[in-house]
C-alpha positions as CSV (number, residue, x, y, z in Angstrom):
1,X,141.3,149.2,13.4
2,X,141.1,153.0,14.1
3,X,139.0,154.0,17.6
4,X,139.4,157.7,16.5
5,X,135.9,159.0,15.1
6,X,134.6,162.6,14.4
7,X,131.6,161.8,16.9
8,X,132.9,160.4,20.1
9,X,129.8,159.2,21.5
10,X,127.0,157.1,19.6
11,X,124.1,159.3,21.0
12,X,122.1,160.8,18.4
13,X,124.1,159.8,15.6
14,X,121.9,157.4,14.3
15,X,119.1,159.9,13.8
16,X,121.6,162.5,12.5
17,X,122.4,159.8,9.4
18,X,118.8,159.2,9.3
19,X,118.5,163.2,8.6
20,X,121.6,163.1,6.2
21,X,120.4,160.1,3.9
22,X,116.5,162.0,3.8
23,X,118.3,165.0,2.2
24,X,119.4,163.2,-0.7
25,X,116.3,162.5,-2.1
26,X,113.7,164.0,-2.4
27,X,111.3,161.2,-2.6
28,X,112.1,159.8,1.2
29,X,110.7,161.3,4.2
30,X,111.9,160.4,7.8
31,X,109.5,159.9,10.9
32,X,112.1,160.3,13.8
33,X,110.4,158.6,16.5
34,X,110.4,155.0,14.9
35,X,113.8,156.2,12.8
36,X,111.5,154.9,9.5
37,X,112.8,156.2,6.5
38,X,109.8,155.6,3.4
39,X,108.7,157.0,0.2
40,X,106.2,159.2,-0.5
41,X,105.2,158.9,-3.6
42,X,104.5,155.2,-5.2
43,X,104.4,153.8,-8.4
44,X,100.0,153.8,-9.0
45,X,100.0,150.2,-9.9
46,X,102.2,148.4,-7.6
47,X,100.1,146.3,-5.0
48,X,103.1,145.3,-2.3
49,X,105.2,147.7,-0.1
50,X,108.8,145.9,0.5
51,X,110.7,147.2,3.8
52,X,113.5,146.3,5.7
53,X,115.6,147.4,8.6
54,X,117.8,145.8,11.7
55,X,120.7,147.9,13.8
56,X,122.5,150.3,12.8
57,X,126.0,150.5,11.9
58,X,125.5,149.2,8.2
59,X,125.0,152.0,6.6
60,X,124.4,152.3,3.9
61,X,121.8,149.9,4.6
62,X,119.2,150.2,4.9
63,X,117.8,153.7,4.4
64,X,120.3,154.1,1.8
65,X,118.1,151.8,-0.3
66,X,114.8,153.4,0.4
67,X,113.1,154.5,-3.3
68,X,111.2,153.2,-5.3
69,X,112.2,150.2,-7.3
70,X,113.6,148.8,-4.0
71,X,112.3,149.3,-0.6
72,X,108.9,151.4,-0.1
73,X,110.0,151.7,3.5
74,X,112.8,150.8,6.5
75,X,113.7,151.2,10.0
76,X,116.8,151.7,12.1
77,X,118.0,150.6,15.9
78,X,120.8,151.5,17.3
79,X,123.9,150.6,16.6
80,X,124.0,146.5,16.0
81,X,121.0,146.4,17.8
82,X,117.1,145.7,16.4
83,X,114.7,148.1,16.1
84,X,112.0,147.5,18.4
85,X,108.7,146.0,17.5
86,X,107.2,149.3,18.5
87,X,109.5,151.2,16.2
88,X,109.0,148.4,13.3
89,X,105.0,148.4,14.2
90,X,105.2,152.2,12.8
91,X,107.1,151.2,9.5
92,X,104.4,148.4,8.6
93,X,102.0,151.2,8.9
94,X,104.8,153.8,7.2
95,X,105.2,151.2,4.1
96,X,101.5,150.5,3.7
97,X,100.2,154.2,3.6
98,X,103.1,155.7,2.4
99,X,102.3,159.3,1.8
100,X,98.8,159.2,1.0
101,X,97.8,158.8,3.8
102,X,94.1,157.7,2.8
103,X,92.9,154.0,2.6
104,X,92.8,154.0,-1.0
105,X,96.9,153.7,-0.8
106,X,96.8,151.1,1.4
107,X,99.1,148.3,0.1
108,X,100.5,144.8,1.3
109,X,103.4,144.6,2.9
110,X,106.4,142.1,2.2
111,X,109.3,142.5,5.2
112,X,112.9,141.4,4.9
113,X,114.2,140.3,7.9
114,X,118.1,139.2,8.6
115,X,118.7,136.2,10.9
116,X,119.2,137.9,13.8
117,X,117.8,136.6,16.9
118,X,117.1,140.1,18.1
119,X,115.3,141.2,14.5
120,X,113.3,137.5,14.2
121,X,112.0,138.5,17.6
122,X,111.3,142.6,17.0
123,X,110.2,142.0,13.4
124,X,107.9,139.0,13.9
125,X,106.4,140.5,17.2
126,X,105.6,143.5,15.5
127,X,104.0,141.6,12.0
128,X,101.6,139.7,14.8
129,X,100.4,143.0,15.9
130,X,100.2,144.3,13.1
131,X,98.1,141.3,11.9
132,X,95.7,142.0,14.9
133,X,95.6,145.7,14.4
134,X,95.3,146.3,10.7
135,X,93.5,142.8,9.1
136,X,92.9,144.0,5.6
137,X,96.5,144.4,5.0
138,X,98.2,141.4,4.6
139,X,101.7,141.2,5.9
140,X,104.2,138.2,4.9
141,X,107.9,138.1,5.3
142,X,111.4,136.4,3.9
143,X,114.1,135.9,6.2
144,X,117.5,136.1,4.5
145,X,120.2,133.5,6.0
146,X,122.6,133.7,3.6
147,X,125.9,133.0,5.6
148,X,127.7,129.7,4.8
149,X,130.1,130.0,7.5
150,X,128.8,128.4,10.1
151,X,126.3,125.7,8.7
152,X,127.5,122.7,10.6
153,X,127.6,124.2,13.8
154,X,125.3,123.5,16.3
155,X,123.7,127.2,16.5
156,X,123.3,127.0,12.7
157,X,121.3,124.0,13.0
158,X,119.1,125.3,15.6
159,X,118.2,128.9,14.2
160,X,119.4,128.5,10.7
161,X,122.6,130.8,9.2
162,X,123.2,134.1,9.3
163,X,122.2,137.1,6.9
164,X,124.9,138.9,5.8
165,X,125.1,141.7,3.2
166,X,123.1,139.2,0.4
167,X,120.0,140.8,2.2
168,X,120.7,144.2,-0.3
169,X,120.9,142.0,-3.1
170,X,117.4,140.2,-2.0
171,X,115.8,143.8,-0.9
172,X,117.1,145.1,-5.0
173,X,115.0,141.9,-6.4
174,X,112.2,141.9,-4.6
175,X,112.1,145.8,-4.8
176,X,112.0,145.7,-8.5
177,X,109.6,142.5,-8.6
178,X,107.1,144.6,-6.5
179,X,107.5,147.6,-9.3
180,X,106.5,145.3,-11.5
181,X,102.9,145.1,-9.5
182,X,103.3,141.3,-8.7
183,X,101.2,140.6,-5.7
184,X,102.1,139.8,-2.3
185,X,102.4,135.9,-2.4
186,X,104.3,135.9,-6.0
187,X,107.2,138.2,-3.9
188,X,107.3,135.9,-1.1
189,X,107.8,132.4,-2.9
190,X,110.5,134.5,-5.5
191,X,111.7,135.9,-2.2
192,X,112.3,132.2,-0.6
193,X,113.6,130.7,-4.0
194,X,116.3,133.6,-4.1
195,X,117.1,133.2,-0.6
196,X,117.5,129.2,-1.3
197,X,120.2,129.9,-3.9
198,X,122.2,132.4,-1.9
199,X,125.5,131.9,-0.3
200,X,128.1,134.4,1.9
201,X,131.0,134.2,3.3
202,X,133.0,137.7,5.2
203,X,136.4,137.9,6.1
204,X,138.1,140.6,7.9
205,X,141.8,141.7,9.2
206,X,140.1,143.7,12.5
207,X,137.3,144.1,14.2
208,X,134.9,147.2,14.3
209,X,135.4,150.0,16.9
210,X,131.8,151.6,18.1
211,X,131.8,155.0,18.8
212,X,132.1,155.7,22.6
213,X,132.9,152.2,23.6
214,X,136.4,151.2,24.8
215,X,138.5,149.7,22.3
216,X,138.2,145.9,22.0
217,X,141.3,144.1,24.1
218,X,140.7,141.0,21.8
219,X,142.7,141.5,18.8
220,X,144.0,139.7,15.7
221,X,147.7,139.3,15.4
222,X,149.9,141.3,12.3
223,X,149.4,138.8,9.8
224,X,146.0,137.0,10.5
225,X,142.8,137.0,9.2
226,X,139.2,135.7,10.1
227,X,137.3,134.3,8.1
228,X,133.2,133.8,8.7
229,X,132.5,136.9,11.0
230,X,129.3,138.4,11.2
231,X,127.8,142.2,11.0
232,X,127.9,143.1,14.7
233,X,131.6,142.6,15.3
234,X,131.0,138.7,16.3
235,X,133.9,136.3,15.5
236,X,134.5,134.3,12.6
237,X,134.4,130.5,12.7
238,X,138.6,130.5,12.0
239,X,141.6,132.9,12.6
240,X,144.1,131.8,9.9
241,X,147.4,133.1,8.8
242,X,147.0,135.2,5.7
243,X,149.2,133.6,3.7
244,X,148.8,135.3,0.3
245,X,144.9,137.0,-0.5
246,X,144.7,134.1,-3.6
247,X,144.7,131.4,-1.1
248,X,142.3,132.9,1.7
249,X,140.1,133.7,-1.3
250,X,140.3,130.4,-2.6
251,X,139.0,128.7,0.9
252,X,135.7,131.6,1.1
253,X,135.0,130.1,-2.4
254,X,135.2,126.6,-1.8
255,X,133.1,127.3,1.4
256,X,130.5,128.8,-1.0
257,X,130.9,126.2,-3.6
258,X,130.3,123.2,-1.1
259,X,127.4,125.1,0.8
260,X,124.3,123.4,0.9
261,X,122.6,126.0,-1.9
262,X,125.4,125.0,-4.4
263,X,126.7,122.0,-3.8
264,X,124.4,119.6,-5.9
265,X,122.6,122.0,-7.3
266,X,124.5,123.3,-9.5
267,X,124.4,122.5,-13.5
268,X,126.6,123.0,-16.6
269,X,125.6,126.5,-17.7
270,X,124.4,127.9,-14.7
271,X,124.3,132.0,-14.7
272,X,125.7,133.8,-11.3
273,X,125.5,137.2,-9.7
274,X,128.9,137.8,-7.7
275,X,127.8,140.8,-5.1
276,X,131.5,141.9,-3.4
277,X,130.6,143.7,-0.3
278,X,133.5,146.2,1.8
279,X,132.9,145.9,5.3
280,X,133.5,150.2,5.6
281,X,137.5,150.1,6.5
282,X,139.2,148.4,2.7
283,X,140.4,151.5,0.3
284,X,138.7,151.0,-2.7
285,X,142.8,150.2,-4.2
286,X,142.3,146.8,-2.6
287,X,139.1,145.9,-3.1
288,X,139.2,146.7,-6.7
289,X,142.2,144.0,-6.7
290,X,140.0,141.5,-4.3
291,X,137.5,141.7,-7.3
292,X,139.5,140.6,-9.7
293,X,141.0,137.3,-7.6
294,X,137.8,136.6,-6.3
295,X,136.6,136.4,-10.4
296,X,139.6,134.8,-11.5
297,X,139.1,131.9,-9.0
298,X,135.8,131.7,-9.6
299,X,136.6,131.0,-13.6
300,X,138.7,128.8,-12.5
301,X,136.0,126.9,-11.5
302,X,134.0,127.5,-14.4
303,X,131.4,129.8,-12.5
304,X,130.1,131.6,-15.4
305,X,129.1,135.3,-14.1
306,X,126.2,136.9,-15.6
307,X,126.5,139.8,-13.3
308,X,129.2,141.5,-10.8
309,X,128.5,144.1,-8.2
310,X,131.4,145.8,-5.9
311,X,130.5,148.5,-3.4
312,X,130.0,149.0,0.4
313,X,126.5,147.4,0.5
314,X,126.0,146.7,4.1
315,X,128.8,147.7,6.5
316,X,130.3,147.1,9.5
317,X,131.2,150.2,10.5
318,X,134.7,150.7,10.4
319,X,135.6,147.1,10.0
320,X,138.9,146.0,7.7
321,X,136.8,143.4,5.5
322,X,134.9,142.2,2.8
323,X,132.1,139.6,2.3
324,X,131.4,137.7,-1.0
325,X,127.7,136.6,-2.0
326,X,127.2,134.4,-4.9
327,X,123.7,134.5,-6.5
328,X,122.7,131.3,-8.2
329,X,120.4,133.1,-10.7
330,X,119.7,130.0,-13.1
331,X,118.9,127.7,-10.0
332,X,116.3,130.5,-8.8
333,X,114.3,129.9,-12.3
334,X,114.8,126.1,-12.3
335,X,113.1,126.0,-8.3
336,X,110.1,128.9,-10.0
337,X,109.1,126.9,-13.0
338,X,106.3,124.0,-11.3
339,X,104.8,127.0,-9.6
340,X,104.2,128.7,-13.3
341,X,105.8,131.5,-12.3
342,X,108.2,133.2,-14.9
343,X,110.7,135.7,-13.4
344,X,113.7,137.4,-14.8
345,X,116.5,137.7,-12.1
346,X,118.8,139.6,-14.0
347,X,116.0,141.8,-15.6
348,X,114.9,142.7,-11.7
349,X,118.4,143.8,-11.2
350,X,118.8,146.2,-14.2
351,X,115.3,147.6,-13.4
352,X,115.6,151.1,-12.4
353,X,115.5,152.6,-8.6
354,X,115.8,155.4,-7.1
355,X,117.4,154.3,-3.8
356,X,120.3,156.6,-4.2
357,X,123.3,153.9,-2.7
358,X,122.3,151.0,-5.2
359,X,125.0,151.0,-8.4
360,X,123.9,153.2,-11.1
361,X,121.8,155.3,-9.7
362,X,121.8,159.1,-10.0
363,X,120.0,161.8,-8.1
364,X,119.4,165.2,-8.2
365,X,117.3,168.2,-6.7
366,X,115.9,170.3,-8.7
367,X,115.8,173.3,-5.6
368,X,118.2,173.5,-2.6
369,X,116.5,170.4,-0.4
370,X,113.8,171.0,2.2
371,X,114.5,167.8,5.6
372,X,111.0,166.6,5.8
373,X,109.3,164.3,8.5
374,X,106.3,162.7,8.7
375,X,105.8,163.9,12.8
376,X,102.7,165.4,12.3
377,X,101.3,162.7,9.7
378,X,101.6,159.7,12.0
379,X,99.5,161.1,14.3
380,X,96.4,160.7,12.5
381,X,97.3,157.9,10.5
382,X,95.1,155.0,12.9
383,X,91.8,156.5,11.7
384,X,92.8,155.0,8.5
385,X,93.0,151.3,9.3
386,X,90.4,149.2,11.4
387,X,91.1,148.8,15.4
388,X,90.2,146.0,17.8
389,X,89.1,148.1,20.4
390,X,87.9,145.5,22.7
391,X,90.7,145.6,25.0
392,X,90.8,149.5,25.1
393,X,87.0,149.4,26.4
394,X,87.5,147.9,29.7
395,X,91.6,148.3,30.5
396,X,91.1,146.4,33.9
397,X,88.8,143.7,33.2
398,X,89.7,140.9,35.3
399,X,92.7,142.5,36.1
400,X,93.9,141.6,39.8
401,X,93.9,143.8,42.7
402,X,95.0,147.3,43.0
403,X,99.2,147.7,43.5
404,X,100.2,147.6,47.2
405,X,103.0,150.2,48.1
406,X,106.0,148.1,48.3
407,X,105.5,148.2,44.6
408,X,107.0,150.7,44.2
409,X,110.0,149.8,46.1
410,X,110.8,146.4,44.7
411,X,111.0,148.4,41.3
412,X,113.2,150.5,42.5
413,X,115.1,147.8,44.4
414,X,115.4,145.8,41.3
415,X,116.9,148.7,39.0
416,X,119.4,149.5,41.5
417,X,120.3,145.4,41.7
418,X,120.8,145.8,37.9
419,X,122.8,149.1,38.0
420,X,125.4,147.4,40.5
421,X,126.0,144.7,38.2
422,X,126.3,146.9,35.4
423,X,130.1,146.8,34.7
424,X,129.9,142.7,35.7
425,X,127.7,142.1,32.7
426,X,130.1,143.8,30.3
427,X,133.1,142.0,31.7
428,X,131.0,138.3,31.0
429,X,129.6,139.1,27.7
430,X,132.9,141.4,26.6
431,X,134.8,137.4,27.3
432,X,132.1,135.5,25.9
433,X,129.6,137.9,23.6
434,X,129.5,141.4,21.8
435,X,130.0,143.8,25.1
436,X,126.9,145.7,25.2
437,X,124.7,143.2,27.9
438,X,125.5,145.7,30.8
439,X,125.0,148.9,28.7
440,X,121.6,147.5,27.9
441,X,120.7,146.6,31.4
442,X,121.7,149.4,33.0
443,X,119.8,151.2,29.9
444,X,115.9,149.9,31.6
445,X,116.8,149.7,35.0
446,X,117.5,153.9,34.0
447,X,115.1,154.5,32.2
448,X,112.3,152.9,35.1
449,X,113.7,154.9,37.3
450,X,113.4,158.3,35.4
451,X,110.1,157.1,34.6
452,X,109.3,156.3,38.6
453,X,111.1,159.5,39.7
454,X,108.9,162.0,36.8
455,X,105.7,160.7,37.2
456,X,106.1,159.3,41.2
457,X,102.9,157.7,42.8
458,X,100.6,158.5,39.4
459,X,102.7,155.5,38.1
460,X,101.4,153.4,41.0
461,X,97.8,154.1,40.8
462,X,97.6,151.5,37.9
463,X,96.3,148.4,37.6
464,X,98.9,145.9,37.9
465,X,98.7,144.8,34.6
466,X,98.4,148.2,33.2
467,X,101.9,149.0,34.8
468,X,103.0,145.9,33.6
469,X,102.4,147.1,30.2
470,X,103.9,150.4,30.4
471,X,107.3,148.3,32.2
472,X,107.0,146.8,28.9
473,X,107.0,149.4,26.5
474,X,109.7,151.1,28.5
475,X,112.1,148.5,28.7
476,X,111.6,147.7,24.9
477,X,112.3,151.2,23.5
478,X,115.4,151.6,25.6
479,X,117.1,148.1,25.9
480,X,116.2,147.3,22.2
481,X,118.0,144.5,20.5
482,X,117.0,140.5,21.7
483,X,117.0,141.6,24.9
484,X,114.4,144.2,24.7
485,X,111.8,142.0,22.7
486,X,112.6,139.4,25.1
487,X,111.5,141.9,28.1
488,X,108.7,143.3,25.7
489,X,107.1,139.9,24.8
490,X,107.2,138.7,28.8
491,X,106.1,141.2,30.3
492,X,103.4,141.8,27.9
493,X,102.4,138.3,28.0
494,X,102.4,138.8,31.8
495,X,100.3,141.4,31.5
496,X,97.8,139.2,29.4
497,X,97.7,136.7,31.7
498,X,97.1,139.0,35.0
499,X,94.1,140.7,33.0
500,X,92.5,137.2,32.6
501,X,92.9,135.6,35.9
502,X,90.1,135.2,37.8
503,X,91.3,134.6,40.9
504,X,93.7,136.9,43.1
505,X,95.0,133.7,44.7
506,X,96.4,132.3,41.5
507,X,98.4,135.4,40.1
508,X,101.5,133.5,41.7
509,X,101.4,131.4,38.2
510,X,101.1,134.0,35.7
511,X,105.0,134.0,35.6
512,X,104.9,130.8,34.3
513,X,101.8,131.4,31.7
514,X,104.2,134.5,30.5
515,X,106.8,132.1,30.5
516,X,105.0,130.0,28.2
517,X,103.7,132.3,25.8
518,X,107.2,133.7,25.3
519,X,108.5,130.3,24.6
520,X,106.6,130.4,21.7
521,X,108.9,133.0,20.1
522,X,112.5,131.3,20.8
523,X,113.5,127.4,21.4
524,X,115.6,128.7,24.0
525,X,115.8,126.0,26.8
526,X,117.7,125.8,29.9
527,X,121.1,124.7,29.2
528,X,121.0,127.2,26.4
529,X,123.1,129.6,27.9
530,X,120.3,132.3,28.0
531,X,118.0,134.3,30.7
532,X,115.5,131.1,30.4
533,X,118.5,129.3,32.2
534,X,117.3,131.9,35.6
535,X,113.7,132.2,34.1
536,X,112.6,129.3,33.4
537,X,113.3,128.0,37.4
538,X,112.3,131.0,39.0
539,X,108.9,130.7,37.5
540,X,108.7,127.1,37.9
541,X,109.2,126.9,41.4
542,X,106.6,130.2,42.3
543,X,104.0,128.8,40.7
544,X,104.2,125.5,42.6
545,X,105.2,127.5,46.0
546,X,104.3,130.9,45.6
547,X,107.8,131.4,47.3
548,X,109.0,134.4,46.3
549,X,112.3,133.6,48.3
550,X,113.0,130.6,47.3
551,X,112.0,131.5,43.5
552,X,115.0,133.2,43.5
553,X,117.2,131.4,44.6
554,X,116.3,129.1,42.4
555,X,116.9,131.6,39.8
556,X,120.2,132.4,41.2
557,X,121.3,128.8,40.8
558,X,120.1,128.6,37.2
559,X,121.9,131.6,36.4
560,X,125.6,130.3,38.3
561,X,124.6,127.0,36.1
562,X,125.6,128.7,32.7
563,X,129.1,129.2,33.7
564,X,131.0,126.7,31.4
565,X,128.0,126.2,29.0
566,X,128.2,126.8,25.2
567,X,125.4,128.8,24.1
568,X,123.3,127.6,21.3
569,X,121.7,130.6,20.6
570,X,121.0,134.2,20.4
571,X,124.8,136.3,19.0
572,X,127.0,134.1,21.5
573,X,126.0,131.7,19.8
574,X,128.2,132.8,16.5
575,X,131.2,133.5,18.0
576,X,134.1,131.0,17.6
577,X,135.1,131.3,20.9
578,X,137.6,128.7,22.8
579,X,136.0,126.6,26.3
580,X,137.8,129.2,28.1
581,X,135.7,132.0,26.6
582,X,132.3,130.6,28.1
583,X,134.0,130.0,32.2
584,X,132.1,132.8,32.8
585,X,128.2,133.6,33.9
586,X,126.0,134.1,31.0
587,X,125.4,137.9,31.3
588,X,121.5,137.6,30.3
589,X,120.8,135.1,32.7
590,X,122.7,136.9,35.5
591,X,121.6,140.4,34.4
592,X,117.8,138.4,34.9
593,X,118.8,136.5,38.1
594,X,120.3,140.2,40.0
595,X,117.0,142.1,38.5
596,X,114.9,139.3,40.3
597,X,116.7,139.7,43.6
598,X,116.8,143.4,43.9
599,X,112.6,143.2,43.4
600,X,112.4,140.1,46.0
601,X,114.7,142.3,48.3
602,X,112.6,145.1,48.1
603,X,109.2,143.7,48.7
604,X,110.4,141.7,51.6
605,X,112.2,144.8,52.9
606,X,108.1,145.7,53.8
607,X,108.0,149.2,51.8
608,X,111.6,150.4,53.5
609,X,112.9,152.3,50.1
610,X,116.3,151.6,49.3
611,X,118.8,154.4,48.0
């Protein structure tokens, strides 16, 4: 694995390739605020807008396979982290209007989501809103979980498998289904079926180096391989000797063949699509040979291959790998028929697109190419789609009291908790995650504080659910990934709950309400391995005290509990790590725990600001 790159810090380059992919073609437009990338003009009869998106670093996915014929719209996060619901909020609108801009373009919206924890949270938060906001557009979604790796394992079985790069192959069918003008619910149950029949498996010689980050101490030894890694650099479910490609290439396939979509299902003359995806760092030498062992296995076998796609579909940056997908087509018809629905898989996937990184696809300007955004569209696009305007008519109804000064202090108090811990957090979740938990702490507790040190006492002048909400929106844009939706769906739920107590006397609870409500987005539990292990006791023991002190010390044990525990979800989760791996704090939980503490410590400290 290479850590030399021609950009030696991540910071704007993801809106840079944003601005790169626009120019070639002429059909896509970028709005750089929510990094959305959609097409301007649509086919007249098509009824269903299909979009996409997740984290960066997978390029060429997704914007690569904005057109039409595929997606009508997509959105970008940073690298290996989701795109906020904010940001995704904006592409539901994008992918709806499109260019017109008018309500007679209006369409439904079908979104492809990949089983991430982070993107289930940011995508289905923003698809609620979005339900709320705009209710004549109807909004549905598939979530592709097409990674066979893993299946028996306990995360598996608790959030389902990951997607890998069999998402590009869903986003080309259901792309070209929506050409066709089938409506929104026909997309969704083909969707499902394909999804059903879908099986991948990665393997990779190296992980991915990010650009700016150190370079990873964990590495594979000359001569191994790991098989069942995911996109974002997590580890496989095995480190084996290679011991000749043929025989590494022989156990992805028999993983595939004896996943649960394949392993009974399968008949006599079933048709496949083979999809052969380079994870960014294989010369196109080798994978050209990995092609042909991976189809002579497979007709081995007797796998009868209607259709075979090589190309770097969905990336992991740099990484030294390849993942195979394996598309029972035959299987998708057989599960389509008692619905009456009649759909050609293979005819979907000759259908013509424009996305310019799908196979066989040409482009060309006819004129030396204008970069075009839609900045000054989206500003006027919410006049064309119905509001509830209830809750901007009275803000501060039943909102509690107005925010004493030591408000201000515990803020700060609590960023500069989370600051000091910063390189803490990376150490934990470099052992036992991806690396990035104390880049994305240190991300909000900076961010509130430029927002506290630019605006100063205006901030404070708020209602206290009112600055709740704009904590919220702050924290979501600039932690992104799980952690941000996680903030973003508290602390707006906190927010909720302050604005509909009725007493003063009971806000002590609202934690716990917020609590509650965000439950209702994750099964996370304590003993998870996650912030509910300091969450979920802090809040407990405030509402039944309404001791802030002891709250958090309650917190602060929950969080020193996850030392030793094997997550069960969020990316931890994934990653094949030994017992040793997990003898350390969970980073979330602790990141949580600290954040708690440094607010306690300044609202106790009686408004004495800390520096």
């Amino acid at each position: 694995m290479t850590s030399r790159h021609f950009y030696s810090t991540a910071d704007d380059l993801v809106l840079k390739s944003l601005r790169g992919t626009v120019l070639l073609n002429p059909n896509l437009k970028l709005h750089p605020a929510s990094r959305t990338v959609y097409t301007v003009d649509r086919t007249e009869h098509v009824q269903v807008a299909v979009m996409s998106g997740g984290g960066a670093g997978h390029e060429p996915a997704h914007a690569g396979y904005t057109g039409r014929g595929m997606l009508s719209a997509c959105v970008s996060g940073e690298i290996f982290a989701s795109p906020s619901s904010k940001q995704i909020l904006n592409t539901i609108r994008l992918a709806a209007l499109g260019g017109g801009l008018t309500p007679s373009t209006k369409r439904d919206v079908l979104v492809i989501i990949n089983n991430y924890t982070g993107d289930r949270l940011n995508f289905g938060l923003a698809i609620e809103k979005a339900k709320v906001l705009y209710p004549d557009v109807n909004i549905a979604s598939v979530v592709v979980s097409d990674d066979v790796s893993l299946l028996n394992s306990p995360a598996t079985q608790a959030v389902g498998p990951r997607g890998l790069a069999g998402n590009i192959l869903v986003c080309k069918l259901l792309g070209a289904l929506a050409e066709t003008g089938a409506n929104l619910q026909t997309i969704q149950s083909y969707g499902d079926a394909v999804v059903g029949d879908l099986s991948s498996i990665g393997v990779a010689l190296e992980h991915c180096h990010v650009p700016g980050r150190a370079e990873n101490p964990e590495t594979m030894a000359h001569g191994e391989c790991e098989i069942g890694l995911g996109l974002h650099n997590e580890a496989g479910v095995t480190c084996r000797k290679m011991g000749g490609v043929k025989s590494v290439i022989q156990e992805m396939i028999e993983m595939i063949m004896n996943s649960k979509a394949n392993s009974s299902l399968v008949e006599r003359e079933d048709g496949f699509v083979l999809f052969v995806n380079n994870l960014g760092g294989i010369s196109q030498l080798e994978m050209g040979a990995l092609l042909s062992d991976l189809v002579d296995e497979l007709d081995e076998r007797g796998q009868r291959l209607r259709r075979i796609y090589l190309s770097s579909f969905m990336t992991s940056l740099n990484a030294p790998g390849f993942s195979a997908s394996l598309l029972n087509a035959s299987a998708v018809d057989r599960k389509l028929a008692p619905n009456g629905l009649s759909i050609n898989t293979y005819d979907l996937l000759d259908a013509p697109t424009e996305a310019h990184s799908w196979l066989n696809v040409h482009q060309h300007w006819d004129k030396v190419p204008d970069p075009r955004n839609a900045h000054k569209h989206i500003l006027d696009m919410n006049d064309y789609f119905p509001r509830n305007a209830a809750r901007d008519e009275n803000p501060n109804k039943n909102s509690s009291s107005q925010l004493p000064a030591t408000i201000k202090f515990a803020l700060k108090s609590a960023c500069f908790a989370v600051l000091k811990v910063e390189k803490e957090l990376t150490e934990y979740d470099t052992v036992a995650g991806d690396g990035d938990c104390g880049h994305t702490f240190a991300a909000g507790a900076g961010s509130l504080l430029s927002e506290i040190q630019e605006r100063g006492n205006a901030l404070f002048v708020m209602d206290p659910a009112t600055l709740t909400e704009r904590i919220a929106d702050i924290l979501e844009d600039k932690m992104g990934g799980t952690i941000g939706a996680l903030f973003g769906i508290y602390l707006n739920a906190y927010s909720h709950t302050l604005r509909t107590t009725s007493s003063a006397s009971e806000t002590h609870k609202a934690p716990l309400q917020a609590l509650e409500d965000l439950c209702r987005h994750t099964t996370a539990k304590p003993g998870d391995r996650t912030i509910i292990d300091a969450l979920r006791p802090f809040c407990e023991v405030l509402a039944s005290t309404g001791n802030l002190k002891q709250a958090v010390a309650e917190a602060i044990s929950g969080a020193k509990r996850t030392r030793g525990m094997k997550p069960r979800l969020g990316r931890a989760a994934y990653i094949g790590k030994t017992e040793e791996n997990y003898n350390v704090l969970d980073p979330g939980a602790w990141g949580v725990a600290k954040l708690l503490e440094g607010f306690s410590e300044g609202l106790l400290a009686g408004g004495k600001e800390k520096s």
